[in-house]
C-alpha positions, 0 to 999 in steps of 0.5 A: 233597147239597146243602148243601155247594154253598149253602155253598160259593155263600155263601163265594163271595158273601162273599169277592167282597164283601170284594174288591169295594171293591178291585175298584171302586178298580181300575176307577175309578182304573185300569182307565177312565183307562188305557183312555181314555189309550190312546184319547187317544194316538190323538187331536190332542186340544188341551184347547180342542177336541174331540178329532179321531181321527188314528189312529197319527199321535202314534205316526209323529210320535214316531218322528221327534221329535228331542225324544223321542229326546234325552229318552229318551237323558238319561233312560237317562243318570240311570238309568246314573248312579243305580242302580249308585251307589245299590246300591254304596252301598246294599249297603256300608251294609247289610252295615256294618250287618249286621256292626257295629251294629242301632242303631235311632238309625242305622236312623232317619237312614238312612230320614229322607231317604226320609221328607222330600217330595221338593220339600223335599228339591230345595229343600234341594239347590237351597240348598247347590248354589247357586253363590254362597251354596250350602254346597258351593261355600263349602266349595270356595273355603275349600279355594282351589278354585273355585265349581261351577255344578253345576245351571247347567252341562250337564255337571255338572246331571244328575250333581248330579240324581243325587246329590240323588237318591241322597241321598235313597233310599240309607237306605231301599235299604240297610234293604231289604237289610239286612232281606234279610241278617238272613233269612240263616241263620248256619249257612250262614257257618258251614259256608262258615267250616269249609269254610275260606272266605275273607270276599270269597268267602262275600261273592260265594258266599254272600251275594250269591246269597242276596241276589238276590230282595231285589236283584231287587226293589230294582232293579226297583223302582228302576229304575222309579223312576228313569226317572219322575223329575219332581220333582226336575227340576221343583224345580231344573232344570226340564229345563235348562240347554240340555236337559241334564236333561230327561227323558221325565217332563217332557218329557210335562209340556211337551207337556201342559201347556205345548204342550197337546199332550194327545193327544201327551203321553199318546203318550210315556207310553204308550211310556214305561209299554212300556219300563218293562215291557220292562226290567222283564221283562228284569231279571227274566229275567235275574236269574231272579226267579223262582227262589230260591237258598235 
C-alpha cells in the first residue's frame, strides 16, 4: 500500500526538479526587482543618497505632474495612431496572402523588418525623413511639393513615429493572422458558399469570428507594446520637438537618469504596468478571450 505514495513522492520530487531552474530565474529576475521597485516607488531616492521612505508622497506628486499627464495623453495618442492602422493593414495583407500565394520569398520580406534591431531601423528612418537629404523629401520636391520636416515638427513627429513603427511590425502581424487563416476549415467556406454567402459576409460572418483568438492576441500583444515604445523615440526624437512625442517610457527614462528622480521614475512605471493590466483585462473582456467560436 505503500508504494504507490514513495512513487508518487519521486515524480513529485522529479518534476520540482525540472521546474526549479525556472523557478529560480522568476525569483531572481523578477520576483525580488518587482518587489524592490515597488519599495522604491515609496522612497526619494536620489542614486547619491541613501533612500529616505516618503511613503505615497511619488504617488500624491504624480497626480498633480503636468509632465505625467501630457506623457500619458501623447502615449494614448500613438497607441490610437498605431494599432488601428497596424491591424488593417495587417488583416488586408494576411487575407491577399491567404487568397493568392504562400510564397516562402514574401513570407521572408514581410518578417525582415521585424527581425532588424529597432535602433537600426530608427536610424534608417532618421536617414529618408531627413528634411534636406531624406529619400522622402527628394521625392517630395521632384513632385514640385515642398520638403517636410516630419520628425521636427509637433504635428507631423508622432505620425512619422507611427509609421516607422508600423513598418516594422505590420510583416510579422500579418503572418500571425495568416497563420490563424490557414487553421481555418474550408468546409465551413463551403457551407457559407452553398448557403449562398456573398465574399464580404463570409468575411465579416465567418472569418473575423473565426479570427478572434488570433486578433485578441494580436492586439493585446500590441497594445502593450506600443505604450512601452522607447527606442524609436530615443533614436530620432528624443521626446521632442516641444514634447510632442514624449512618451511615459521616456519620460521615466528623464526622471531616472536625467533627473535622477529614481524613487519617482519607478512611480510612473508602477502606474504604467496597472494600466497595461487594466487595459489588457478590458480588451479581453470585451473580446471574450476566453471563449472560441470554433
Amino acid at each position: 500500500m505503500a508504494r504507490p505514495r514513495r512513487r508518487l513522492g519521486r515524480e513529485s520530487l522529479t518534476a520540482f526538479l525540472f521546474v526549479l531552474p525556472s523557478l529560480i530565474g522568476f525569483i531572481t529576475f523578477f520576483a525580488v526587482p518587482a518587489v524592490r521597485g515597488l519599495w522604491i516607488s515609496f522612497t526619494n531616492w536620489d542614486l547619491l543618497r541613501p533612500a529616505q521612505f516618503i511613503g505615497l508622497g511619488n504617488y500624491a506628486r504624480l497626480l498633480q505632474d503636468g509632465e505625467f499627464w501630457n506623457a500619458l495623453t501623447v502615449t494614448i495618442y500613438y497607441v490610437l495612431l498605431n494599432i488601428p492602422l497596424q491591424t488593417v493593414l495587417a488583416m488586408v495583407i494576411a487575407v491577399m496572402m491567404h487568397r493568392l500565394t504562400d510564397s516562402v520569398v514574401i513570407k521572408g520580406l514581410l518578417i525582415l523588418p521585424w527581425l532588424m534591431p529597432p535602433v537600426v531601423v530608427g536610424l534608417i528612418w532618421l536617414w529618408i525623413l531627413d528634411p534636406n537629404l531624406g529619400i522622402l523629401n527628394v521625392a517630395l520636391k521632384s513632385l514640385g511639393l515642398p520638403a517636410v520636416a516630419f520628425l521636427g515638427l509637433p504635428q507631423w513627429a508622432m505620425p512619422s513615429i507611427a509609421m516607422i513603427n508600423i513598418w516594422q511590425y505590420v510583416g510579422y502581424t500579418a503572418l500571425l493572422i495568416f497563420a490563424g487563416l490557414q487553421s481555418i476549415p474550408p468546409s465551413v467556406y463551403e457551407a457559407a458558399s452553398i448557403d449562398g454567402a456573398s465574399e464580404s459576409q463570409m468575411f465579416w460572418k465567418v472569418t473575423v469570428p473565426l479570427l478572434r483568438p488570433v486578433l485578441v492576441f494580436v492586439l493585446v500583444t500590441s497594445v502593450i507594446g506600443s505604450f512601452q515604445i522607447f527606442d524609436t523615440i530615443a533614436i530620432t526624437t528624443k521626446g521632442g520637438p516641444v514634447n510632442a512625442t514624449k512618451v511615459l517610457n521616456w519620460y521615466i527614462y528623464e526622471q531616472a537618469f536625467s533627473r535622477f528622480n529614481m524613487g519617482y521614475a519607478t512611480t510612473i512605471s508602477i502606474v504604467l504596468f496597472l494600466i497595461l493590466i487594466v487595459v489588457s483585462l478590458i480588451q479581453m473582456r470585451l473580446l471574450r478571450a476566453g471563449e472560441s467560436d470554433l
